[in-house]
Residue, then its C-alpha position, 0 to 999 in steps of 0.5 A: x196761699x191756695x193760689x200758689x201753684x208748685x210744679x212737681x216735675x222739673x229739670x235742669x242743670x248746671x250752666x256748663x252742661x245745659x246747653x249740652x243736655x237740652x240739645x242731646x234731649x231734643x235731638x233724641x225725643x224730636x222736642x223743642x226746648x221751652x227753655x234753656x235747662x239751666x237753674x236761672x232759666x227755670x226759676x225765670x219760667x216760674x216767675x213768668x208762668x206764675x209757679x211758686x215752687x218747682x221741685x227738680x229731678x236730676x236722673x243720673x244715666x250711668x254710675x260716674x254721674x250719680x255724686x255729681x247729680x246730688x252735689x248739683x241737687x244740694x247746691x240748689x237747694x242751698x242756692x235756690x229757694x224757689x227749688x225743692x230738689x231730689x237726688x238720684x241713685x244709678x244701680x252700678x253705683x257701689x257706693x248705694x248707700x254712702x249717696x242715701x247718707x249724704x243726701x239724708x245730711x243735705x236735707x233731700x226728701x227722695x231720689x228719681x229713678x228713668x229705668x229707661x235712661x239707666x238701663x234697667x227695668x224696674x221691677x229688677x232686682x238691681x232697681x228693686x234693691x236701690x229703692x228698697x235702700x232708699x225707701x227704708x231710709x225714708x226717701x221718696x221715690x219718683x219714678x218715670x212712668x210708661x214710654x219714653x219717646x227717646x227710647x220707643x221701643x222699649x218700656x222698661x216702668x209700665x205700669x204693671x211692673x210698678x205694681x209688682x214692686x210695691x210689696x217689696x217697699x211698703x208705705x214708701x211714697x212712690x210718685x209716677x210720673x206722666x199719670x203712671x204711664x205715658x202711652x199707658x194711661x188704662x193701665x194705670x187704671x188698672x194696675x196703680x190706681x187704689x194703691x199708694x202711689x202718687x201720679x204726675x201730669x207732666x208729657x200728657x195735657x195735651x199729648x193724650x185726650x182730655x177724657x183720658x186725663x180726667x178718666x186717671x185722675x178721678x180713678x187715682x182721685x185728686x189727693x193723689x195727684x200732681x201738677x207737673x209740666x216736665x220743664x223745660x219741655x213744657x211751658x207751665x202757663x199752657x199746662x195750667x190752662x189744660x189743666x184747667x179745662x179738664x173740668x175738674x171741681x176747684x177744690x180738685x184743682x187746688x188739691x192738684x196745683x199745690x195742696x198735696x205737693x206742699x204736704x208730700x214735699x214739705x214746703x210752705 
C-alpha cells in the first residue's frame, strides 16, 4: 500500500471540449500540454507514470459553467474509479446553494476555487461567502495559490490573503495549491505555515529551487503536504523523480505521495 502514489491535483474535461481547453491553457500560460485533457488521457498517464489515484479539480471560469462542471465531476466519479473528483462553484452563480445540495447527493468531498480564472480576490466577500457556504456544509476547499502565469499581472490568492480568510471559515480543510503560493513560497512561510492549511506540489518541482521547496515543506511540515503534478501540464513520472531528490526522510516521502491524501480525500 505505502507504494501507491495519489496525485492531488488534476485536470481534465470532457472529450468535446478537451482539445479546446488545452489549446486555449497553452496559448495563454506559454506551456506545452504532457497530455490531451481528456478522462481517458489522464487515467493513461497514471497507469504509465505508476499513479494509483488522481483527484480532479474542475474550475468553473464564468456562472453558466458551474452545473455543467460538477455533472461532468459526478460522471467521473461514477465512471472512473482511478478519479476522486471535486466540484466547482463560481461567485455570480445564483443558485450557490442548490450546487452545495447536489454535490453533497453526488458523493463530492469539496469545490476548487482559481480567484484569478473567476474574477475575483479571495479574500472578498463574494469568495468569502461561497467558501463559508461550502465549508459549513462539510466541504473542503482547494484553492489556487499565488501567481497564475496566465494572468501575471495580477494575483488575486497570495498567501496572505489566504490567511486573512481563515478566521471567517474555521476548522474547514483549506489546501493551497503549488505550495501556497506559486512566485510566493517565503510567504507561504510566513503567512500559512503553522495553520490549518494543507499545501500541494503541483507547478513548482522544477520551476523554483530545490532549497525553496524542501524549505516550505518542513515549515508546513510533511503531514500537510501533497503530492500534485497540476496534469496534463506535468508529467508525474518527472515530478516523482523531483520530488524525490529533495532529500526528504522515507516516511516524509510516504506521508506526501499518499498517506495524507488517502485520509483527507477518503480513498483506499
Amino acid at each position: 500500500m505505502l507504494d501507491r502514489i495519489i496525485d492531488s491535483h488534476t485536470h481534465c474535461f470532457p472529450d468535446g471540449v478537451a482539445p479546446k481547453a488545452v489549446a486555449s491553457l497553452a496559448a495563454t500560460s506559454f506551456l506545452s500540454p504532457v497530455g490531451s485533457g481528456s478522462a481517458a488521457g489522464l487515467v493513461q498517464s497514471m497507469k504509465s507514470d505508476g499513479i494509483y489515484r488522481s483527484l480532479v479539480l474542475p474550475i468553473a471560469t464564468s456562472p453558466r459553467q458551474v452545473e455543467s462542471c460538477n455533472s461532468f465531476a459526478a460522471k467521473l466519479a461514477n465512471e472512473h474509479e482511478e478519479l476522486a473528483v471535486f466540484g466547482t462553484l463560481h461567485p455570480d452563480y445564483p443558485d450557490i446553494g442548490g450546487q452545495i445540495e447536489f454535490l453533497k447527493k453526488s458523493g463530492i468531498r469539496g469545490i476548487k476555487l482559481h480567484p484569478d480564472f473567476q474574477g475575483y480576490y479571495i479574500d472578498s466577500p463574494q469568495m468569502v461567502g461561497i467558501m463559508k457556504a461550502a465549508s459549513d456544509a462539510g466541504l473542503m476547499i482547494y484553492l489556487h495559490g499565488g501567481l497564475d502565469i496566465s494572468y501575471p499581472e495580477i494575483n488575486r490568492c497570495t498567501p496572505h490573503r489566504v490567511a486573512r480568510i481563515l478566521p471567517v471559515l474555521g476548522d474547514a480543510v483549506v489546501i493551497c495549491a503549488h505550495l501556497g503560493g506559486y512566485g510566493y513560497l517565503s510567504d507561504s512561510i510566513r503567512y500559512l505555515a503553522g495553520t490549518n492549511v494543507f499545501v500541494d506540489t503541483s507547478a513548482v518541482l522544477g520551476y523554483f529551487p530545490n532549497d525553496d521547496i524542501f524549505s516550505v515543506i518542513r515549515a508546513f511540515g510533511a503531514d500537510r503536504v501533497l503530492f500534485g503534478t497540476d496534469w496534463p501540464w506535468e508529467n508525474p513520472a518527472a515530478s516523482i523523480k523531483m520530488l524525490d531528490s529533495l532529500g526528504l526522510a522515507e516516511d516524509e516521502l510516504k506521508k506526501i505521495k499518499y498517506l495524507n491524501a488517502a485520509k483527507l480525500f477518503g480513498i483506499e
